[in-house]
PDBQT receptor file of N, H, CA, C and O in Angstrom, charges set to zero:
ATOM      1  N   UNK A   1       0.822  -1.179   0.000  1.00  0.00    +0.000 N 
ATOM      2  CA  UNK A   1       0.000   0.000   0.000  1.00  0.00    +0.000 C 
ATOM      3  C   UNK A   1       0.872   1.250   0.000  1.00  0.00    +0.000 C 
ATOM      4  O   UNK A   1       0.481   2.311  -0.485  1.00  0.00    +0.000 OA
ATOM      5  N   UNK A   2       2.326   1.047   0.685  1.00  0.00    +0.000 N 
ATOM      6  H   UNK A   2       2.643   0.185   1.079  1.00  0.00    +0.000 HD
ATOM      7  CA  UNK A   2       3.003   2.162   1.259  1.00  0.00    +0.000 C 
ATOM      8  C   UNK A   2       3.492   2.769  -0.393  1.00  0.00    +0.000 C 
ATOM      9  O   UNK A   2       3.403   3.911  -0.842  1.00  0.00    +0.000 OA
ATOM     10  N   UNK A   3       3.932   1.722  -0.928  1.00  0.00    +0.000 N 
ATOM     11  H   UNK A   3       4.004   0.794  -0.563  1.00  0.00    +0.000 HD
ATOM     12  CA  UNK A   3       4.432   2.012  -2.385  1.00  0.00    +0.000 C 
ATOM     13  C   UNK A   3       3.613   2.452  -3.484  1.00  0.00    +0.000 C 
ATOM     14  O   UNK A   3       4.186   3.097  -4.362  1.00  0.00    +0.000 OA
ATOM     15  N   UNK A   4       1.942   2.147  -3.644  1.00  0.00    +0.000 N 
ATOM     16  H   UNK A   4       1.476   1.624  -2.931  1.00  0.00    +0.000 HD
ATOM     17  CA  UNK A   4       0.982   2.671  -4.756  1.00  0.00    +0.000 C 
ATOM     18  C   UNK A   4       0.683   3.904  -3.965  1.00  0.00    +0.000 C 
ATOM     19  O   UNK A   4       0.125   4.687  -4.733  1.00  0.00    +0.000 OA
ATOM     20  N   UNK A   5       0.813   4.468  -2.676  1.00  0.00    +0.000 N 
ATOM     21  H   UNK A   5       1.266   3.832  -2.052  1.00  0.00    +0.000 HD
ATOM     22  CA  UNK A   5       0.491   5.526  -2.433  1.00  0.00    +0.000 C 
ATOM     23  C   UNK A   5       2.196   6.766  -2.799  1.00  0.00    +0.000 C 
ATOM     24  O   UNK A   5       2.439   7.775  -3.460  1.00  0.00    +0.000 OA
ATOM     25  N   UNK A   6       2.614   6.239  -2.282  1.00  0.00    +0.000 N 
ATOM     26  H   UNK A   6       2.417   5.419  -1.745  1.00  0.00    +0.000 HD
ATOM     27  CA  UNK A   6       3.835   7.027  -2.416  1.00  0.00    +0.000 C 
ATOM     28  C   UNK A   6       4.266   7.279  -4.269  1.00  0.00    +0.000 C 
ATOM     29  O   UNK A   6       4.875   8.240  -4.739  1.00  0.00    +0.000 OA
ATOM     30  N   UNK A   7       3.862   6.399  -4.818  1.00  0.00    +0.000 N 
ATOM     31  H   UNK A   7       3.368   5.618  -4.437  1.00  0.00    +0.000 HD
ATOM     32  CA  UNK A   7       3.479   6.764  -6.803  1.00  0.00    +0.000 C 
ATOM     33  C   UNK A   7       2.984   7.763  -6.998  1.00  0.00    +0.000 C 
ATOM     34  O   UNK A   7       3.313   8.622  -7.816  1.00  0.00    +0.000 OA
ATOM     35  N   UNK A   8       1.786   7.757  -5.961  1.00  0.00    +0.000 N 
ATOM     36  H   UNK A   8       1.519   7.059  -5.297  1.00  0.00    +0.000 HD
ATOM     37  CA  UNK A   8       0.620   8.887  -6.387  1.00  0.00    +0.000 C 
ATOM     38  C   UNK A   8       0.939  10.600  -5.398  1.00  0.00    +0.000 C 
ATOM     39  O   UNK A   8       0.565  11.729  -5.716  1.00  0.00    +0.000 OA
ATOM     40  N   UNK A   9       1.539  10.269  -4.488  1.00  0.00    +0.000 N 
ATOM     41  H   UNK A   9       1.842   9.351  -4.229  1.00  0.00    +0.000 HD
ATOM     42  CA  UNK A   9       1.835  11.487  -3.721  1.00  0.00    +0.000 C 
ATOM     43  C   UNK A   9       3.340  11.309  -3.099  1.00  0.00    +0.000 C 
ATOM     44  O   UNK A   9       3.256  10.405  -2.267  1.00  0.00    +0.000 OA
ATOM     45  N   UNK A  10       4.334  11.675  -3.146  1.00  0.00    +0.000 N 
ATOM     46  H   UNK A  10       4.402  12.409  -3.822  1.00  0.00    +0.000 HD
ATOM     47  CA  UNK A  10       5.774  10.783  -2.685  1.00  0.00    +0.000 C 
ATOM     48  C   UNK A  10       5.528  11.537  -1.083  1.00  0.00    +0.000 C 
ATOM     49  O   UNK A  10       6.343  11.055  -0.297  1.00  0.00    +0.000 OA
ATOM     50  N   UNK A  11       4.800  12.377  -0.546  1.00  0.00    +0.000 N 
ATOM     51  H   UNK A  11       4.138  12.769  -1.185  1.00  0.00    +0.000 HD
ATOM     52  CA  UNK A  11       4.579  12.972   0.269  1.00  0.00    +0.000 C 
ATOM     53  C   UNK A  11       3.422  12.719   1.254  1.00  0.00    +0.000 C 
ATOM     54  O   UNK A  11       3.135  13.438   2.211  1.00  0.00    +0.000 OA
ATOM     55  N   UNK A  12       2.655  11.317   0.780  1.00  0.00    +0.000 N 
ATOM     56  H   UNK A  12       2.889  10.733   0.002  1.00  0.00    +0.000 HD
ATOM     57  CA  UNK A  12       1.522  11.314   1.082  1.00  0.00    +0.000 C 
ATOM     58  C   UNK A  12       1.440  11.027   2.751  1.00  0.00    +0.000 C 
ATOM     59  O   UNK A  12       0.329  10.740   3.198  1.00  0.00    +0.000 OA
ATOM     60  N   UNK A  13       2.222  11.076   3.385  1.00  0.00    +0.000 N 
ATOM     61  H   UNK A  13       3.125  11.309   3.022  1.00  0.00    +0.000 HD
ATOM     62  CA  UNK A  13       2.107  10.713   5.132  1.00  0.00    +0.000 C 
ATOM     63  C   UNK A  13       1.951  12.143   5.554  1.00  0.00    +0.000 C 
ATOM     64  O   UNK A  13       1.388  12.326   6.634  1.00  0.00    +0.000 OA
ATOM     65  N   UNK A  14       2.354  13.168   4.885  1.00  0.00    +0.000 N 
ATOM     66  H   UNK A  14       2.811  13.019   4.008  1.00  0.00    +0.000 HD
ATOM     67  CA  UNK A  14       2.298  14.672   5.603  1.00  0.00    +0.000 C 
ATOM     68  C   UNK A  14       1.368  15.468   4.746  1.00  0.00    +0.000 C 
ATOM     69  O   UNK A  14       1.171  16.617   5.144  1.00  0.00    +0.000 OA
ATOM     70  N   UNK A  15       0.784  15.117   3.705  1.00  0.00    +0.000 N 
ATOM     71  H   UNK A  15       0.944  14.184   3.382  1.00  0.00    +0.000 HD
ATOM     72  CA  UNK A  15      -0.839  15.213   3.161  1.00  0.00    +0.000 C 
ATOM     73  C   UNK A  15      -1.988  15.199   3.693  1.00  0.00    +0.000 C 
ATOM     74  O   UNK A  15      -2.419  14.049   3.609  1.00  0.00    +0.000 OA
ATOM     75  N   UNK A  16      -2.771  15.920   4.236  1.00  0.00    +0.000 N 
ATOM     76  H   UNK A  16      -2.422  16.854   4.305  1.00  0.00    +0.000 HD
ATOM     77  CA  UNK A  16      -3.987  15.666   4.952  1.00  0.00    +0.000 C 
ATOM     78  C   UNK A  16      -4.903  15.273   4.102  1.00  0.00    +0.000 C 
ATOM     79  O   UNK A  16      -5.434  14.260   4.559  1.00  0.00    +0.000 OA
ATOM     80  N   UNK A  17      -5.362  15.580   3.070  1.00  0.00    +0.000 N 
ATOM     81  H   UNK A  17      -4.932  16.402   2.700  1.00  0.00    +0.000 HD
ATOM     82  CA  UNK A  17      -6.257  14.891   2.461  1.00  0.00    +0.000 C 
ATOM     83  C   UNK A  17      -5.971  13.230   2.221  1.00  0.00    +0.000 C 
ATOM     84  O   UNK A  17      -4.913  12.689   1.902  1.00  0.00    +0.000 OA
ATOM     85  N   UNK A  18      -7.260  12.636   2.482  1.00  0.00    +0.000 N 
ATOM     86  H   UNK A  18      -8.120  13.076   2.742  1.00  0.00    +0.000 HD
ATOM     87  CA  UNK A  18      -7.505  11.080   3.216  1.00  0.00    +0.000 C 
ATOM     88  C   UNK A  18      -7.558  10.528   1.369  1.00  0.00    +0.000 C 
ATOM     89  O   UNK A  18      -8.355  10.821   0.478  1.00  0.00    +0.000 OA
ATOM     90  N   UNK A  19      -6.124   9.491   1.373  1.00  0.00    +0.000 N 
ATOM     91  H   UNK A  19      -5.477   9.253   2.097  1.00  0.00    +0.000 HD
ATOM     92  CA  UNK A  19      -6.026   8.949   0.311  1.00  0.00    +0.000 C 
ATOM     93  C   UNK A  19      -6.529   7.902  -0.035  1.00  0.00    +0.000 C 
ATOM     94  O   UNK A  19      -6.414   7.651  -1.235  1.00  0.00    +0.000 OA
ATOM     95  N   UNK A  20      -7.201   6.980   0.752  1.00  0.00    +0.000 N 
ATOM     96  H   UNK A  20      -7.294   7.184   1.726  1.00  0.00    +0.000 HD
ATOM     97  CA  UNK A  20      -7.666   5.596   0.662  1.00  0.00    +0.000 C 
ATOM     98  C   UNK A  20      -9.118   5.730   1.724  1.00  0.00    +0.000 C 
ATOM     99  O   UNK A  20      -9.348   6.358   2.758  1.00  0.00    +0.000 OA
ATOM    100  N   UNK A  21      -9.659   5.090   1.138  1.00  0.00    +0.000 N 
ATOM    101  H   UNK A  21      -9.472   4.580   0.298  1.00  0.00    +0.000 HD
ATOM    102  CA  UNK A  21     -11.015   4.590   2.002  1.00  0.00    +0.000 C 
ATOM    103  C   UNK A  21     -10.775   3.706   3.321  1.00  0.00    +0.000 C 
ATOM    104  O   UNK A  21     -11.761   3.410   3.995  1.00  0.00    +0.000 OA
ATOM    105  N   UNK A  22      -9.316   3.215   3.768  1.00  0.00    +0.000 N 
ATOM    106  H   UNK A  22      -8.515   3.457   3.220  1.00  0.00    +0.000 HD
ATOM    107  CA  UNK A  22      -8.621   3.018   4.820  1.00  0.00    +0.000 C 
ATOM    108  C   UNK A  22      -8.324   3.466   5.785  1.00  0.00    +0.000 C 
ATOM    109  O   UNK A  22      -8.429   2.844   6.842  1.00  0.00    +0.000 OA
ATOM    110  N   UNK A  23      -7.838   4.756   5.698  1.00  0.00    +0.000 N 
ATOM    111  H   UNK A  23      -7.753   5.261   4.839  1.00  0.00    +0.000 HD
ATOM    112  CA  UNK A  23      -7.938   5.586   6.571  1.00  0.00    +0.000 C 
ATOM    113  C   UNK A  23      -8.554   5.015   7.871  1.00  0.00    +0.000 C 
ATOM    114  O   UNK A  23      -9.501   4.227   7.877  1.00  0.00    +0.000 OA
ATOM    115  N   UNK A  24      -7.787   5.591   9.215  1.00  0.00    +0.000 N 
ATOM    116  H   UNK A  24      -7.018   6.231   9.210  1.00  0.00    +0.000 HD
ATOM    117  CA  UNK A  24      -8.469   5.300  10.125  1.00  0.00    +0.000 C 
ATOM    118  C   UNK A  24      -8.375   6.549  10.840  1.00  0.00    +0.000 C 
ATOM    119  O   UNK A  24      -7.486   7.400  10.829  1.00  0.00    +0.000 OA
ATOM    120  N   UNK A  25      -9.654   6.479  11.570  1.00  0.00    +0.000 N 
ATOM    121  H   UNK A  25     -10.376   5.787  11.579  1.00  0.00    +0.000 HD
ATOM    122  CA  UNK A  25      -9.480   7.765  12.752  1.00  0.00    +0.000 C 
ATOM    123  C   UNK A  25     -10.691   7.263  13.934  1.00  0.00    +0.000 C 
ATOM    124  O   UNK A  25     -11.773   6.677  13.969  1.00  0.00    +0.000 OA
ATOM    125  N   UNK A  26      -9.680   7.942  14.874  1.00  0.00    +0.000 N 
ATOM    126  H   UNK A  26      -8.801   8.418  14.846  1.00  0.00    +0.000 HD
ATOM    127  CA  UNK A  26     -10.056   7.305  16.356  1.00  0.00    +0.000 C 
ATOM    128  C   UNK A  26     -10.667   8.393  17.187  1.00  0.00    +0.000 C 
ATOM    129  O   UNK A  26     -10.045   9.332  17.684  1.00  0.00    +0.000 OA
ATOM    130  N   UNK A  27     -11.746   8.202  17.268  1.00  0.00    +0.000 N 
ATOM    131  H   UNK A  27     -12.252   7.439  16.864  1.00  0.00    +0.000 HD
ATOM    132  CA  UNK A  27     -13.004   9.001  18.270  1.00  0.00    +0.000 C 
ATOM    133  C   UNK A  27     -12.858   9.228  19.578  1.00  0.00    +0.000 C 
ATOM    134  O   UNK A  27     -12.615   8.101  20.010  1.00  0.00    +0.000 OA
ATOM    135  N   UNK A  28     -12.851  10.012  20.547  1.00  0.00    +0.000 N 
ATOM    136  H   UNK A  28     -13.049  10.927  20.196  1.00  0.00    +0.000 HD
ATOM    137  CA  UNK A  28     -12.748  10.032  22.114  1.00  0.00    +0.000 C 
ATOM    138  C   UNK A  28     -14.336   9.767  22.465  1.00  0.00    +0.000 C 
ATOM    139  O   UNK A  28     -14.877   9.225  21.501  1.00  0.00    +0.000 OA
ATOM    140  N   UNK A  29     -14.893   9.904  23.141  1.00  0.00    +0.000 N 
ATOM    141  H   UNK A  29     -14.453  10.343  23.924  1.00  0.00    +0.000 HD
ATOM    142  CA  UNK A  29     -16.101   9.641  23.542  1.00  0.00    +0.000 C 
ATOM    143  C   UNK A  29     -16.958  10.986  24.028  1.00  0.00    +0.000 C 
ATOM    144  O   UNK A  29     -17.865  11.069  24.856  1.00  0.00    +0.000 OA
ATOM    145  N   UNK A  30     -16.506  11.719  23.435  1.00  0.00    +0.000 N 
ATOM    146  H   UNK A  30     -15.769  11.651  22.763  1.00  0.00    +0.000 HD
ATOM    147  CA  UNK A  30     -17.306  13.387  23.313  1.00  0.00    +0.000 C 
ATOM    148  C   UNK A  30     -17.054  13.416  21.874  1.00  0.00    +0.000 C 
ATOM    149  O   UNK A  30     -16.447  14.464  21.650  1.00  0.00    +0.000 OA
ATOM    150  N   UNK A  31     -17.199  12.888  21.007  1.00  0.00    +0.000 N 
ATOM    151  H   UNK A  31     -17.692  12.038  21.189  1.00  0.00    +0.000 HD
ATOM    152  CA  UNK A  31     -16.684  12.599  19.678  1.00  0.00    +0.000 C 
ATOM    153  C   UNK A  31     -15.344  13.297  18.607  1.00  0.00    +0.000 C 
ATOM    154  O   UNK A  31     -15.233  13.258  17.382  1.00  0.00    +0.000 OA
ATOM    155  N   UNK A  32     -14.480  13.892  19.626  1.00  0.00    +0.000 N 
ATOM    156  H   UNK A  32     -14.570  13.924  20.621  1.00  0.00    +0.000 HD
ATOM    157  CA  UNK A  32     -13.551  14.631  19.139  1.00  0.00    +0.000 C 
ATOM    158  C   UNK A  32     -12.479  13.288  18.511  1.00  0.00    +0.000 C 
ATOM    159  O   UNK A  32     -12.289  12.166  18.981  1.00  0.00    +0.000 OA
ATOM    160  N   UNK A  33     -12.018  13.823  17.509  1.00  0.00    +0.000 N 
ATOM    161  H   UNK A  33     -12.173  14.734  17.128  1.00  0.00    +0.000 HD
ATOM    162  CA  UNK A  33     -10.837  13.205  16.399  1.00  0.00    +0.000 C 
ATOM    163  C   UNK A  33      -9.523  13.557  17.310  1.00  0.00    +0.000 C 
ATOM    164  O   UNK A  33      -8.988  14.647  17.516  1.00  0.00    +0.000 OA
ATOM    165  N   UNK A  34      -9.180  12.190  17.800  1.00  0.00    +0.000 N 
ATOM    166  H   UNK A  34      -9.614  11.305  17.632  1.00  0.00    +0.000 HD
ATOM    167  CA  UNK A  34      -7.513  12.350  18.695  1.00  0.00    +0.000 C 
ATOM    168  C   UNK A  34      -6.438  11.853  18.292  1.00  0.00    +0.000 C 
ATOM    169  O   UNK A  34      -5.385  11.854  18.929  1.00  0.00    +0.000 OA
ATOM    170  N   UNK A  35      -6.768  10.981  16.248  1.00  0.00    +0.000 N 
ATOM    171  H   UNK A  35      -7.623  10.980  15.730  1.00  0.00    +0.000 HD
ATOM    172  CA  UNK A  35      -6.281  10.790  16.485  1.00  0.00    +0.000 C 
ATOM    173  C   UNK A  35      -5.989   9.803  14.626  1.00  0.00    +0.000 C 
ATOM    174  O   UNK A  35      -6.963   9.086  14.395  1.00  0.00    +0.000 OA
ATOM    175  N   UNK A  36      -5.374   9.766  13.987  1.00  0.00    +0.000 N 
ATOM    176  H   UNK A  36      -4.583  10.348  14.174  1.00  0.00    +0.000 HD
ATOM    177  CA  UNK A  36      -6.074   9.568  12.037  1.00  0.00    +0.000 C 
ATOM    178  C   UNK A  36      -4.200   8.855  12.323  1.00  0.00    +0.000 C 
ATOM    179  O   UNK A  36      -3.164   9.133  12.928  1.00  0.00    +0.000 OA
ATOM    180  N   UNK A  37      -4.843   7.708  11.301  1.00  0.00    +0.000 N 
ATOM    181  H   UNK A  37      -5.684   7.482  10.810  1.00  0.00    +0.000 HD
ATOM    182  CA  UNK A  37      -3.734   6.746  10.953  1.00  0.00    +0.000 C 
ATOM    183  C   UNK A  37      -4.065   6.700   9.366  1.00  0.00    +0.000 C 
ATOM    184  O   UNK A  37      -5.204   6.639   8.903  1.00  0.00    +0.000 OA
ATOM    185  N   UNK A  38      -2.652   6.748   8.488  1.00  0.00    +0.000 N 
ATOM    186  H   UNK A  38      -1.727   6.798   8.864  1.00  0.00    +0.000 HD
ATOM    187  CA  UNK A  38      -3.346   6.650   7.243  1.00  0.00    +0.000 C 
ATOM    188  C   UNK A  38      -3.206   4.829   7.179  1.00  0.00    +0.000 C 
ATOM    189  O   UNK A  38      -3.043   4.275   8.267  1.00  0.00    +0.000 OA
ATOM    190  N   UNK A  39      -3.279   3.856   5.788  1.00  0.00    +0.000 N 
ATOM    191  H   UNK A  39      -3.411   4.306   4.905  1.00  0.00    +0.000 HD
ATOM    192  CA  UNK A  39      -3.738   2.747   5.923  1.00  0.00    +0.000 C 
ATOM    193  C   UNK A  39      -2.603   1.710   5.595  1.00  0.00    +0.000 C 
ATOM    194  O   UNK A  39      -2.633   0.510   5.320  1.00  0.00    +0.000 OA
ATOM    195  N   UNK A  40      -1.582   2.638   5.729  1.00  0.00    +0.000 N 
ATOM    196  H   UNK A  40      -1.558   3.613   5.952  1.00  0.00    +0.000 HD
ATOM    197  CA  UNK A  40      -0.131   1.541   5.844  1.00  0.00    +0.000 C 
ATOM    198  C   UNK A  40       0.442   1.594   7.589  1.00  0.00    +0.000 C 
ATOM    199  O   UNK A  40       1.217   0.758   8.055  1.00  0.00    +0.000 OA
ATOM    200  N   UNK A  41      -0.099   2.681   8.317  1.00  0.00    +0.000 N 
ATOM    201  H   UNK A  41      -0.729   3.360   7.939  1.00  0.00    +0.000 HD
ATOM    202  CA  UNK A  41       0.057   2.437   9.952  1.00  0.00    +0.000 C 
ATOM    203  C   UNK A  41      -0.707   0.971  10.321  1.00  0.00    +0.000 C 
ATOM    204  O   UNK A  41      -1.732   0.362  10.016  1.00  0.00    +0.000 OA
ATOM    205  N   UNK A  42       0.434   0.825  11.147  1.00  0.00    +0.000 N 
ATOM    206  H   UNK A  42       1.267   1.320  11.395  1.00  0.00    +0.000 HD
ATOM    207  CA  UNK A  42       0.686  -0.371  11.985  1.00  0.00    +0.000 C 
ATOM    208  C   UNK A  42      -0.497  -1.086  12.798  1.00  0.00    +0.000 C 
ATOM    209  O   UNK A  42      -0.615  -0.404  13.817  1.00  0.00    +0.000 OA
ATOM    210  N   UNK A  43      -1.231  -1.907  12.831  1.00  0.00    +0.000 N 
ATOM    211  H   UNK A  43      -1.136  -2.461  12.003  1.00  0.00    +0.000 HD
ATOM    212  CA  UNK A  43      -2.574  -1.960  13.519  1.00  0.00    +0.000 C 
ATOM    213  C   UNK A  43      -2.038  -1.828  15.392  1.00  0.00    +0.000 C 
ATOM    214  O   UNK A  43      -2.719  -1.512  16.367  1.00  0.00    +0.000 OA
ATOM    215  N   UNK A  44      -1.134  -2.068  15.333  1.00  0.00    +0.000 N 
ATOM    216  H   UNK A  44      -0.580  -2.324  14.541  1.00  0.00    +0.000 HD
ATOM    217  CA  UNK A  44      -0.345  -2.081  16.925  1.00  0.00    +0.000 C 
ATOM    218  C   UNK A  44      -0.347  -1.053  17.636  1.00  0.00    +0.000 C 
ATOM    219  O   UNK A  44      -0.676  -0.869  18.808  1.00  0.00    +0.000 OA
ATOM    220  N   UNK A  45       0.296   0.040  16.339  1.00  0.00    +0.000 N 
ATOM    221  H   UNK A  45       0.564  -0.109  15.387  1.00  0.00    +0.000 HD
ATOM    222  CA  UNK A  45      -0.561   1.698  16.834  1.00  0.00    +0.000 C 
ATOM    223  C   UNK A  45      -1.480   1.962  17.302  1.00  0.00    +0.000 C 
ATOM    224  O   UNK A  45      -1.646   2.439  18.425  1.00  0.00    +0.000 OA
ATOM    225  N   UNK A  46      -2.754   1.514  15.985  1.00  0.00    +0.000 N 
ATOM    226  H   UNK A  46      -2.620   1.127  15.073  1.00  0.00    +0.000 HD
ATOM    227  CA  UNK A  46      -4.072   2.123  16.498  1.00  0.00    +0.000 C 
ATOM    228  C   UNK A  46      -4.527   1.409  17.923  1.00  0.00    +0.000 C 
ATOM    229  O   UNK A  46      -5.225   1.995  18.750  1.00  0.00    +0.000 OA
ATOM    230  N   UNK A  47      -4.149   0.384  18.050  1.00  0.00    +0.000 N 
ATOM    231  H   UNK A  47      -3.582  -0.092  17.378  1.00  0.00    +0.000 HD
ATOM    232  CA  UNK A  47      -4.886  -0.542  18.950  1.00  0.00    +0.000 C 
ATOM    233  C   UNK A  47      -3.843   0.400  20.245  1.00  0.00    +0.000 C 
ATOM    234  O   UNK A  47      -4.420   1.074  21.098  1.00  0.00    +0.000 OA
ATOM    235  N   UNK A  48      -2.710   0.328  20.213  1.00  0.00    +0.000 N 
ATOM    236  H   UNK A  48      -2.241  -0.219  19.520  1.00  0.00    +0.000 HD
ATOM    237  CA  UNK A  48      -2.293   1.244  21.681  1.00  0.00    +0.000 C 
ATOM    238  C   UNK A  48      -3.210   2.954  21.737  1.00  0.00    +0.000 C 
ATOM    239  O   UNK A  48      -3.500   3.457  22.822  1.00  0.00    +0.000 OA
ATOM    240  N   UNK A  49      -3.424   3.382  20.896  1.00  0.00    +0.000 N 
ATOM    241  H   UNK A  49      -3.188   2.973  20.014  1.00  0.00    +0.000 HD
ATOM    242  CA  UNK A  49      -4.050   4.438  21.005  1.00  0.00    +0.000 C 
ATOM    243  C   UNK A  49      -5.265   4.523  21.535  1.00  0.00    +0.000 C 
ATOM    244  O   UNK A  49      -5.574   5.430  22.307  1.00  0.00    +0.000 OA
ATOM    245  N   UNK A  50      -6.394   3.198  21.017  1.00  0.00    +0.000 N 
ATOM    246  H   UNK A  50      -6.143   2.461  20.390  1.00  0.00    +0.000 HD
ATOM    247  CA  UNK A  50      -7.659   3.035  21.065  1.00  0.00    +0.000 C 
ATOM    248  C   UNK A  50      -7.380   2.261  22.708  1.00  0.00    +0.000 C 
ATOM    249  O   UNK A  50      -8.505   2.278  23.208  1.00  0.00    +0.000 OA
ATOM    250  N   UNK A  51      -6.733   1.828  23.391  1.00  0.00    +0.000 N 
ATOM    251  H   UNK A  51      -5.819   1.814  22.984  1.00  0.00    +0.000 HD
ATOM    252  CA  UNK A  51      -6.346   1.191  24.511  1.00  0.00    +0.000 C 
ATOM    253  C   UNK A  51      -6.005   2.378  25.276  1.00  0.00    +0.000 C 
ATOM    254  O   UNK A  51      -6.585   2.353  26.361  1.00  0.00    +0.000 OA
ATOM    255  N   UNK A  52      -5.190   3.535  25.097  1.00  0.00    +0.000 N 
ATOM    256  H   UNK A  52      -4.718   3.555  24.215  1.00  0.00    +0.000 HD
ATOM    257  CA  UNK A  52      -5.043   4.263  25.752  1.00  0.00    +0.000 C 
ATOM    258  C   UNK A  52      -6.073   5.278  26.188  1.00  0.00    +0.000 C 
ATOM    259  O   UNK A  52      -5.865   6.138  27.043  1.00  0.00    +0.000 OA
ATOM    260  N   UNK A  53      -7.353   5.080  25.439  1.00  0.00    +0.000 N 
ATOM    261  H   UNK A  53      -7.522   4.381  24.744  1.00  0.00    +0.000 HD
ATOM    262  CA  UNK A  53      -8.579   6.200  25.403  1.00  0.00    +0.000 C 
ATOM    263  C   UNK A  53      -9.878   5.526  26.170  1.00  0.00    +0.000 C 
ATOM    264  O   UNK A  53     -11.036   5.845  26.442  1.00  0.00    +0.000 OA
ATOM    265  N   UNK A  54      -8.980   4.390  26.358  1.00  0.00    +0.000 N 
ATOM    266  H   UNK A  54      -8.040   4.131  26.137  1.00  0.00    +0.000 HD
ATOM    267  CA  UNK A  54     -10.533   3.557  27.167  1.00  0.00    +0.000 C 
ATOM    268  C   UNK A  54      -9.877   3.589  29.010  1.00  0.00    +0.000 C 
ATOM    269  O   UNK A  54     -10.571   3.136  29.920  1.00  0.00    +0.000 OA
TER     270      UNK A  54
């Protein structure tokens, strides 16, 4: 994934616009955004993040 994205943007990790329908982003529970993985991050990440908010 890291490589068909980096074709299309060689910059695409410091791009905010959401390149894949992958994208992840992690909700607090007042629904604020704490937190956007694009879809070559590590699931180990999100899951310590989503672990750290509970």
């Amino acid at each position: 994934m890291g490589l068909m994205l980096s074709k299309i943007d060689r910059d695409y990790k410091n791009n905010p616009d959401i390149k894949w329908n992958f994208t992840k982003f992690v909700i607090d529970r007042k629904g604020n955004v704490v937190a956007r993985f694009e879809p070559t991050a590590k699931m180990e990440l999100v899951k310590k993040c989503v672990e750290g908010l509970l």
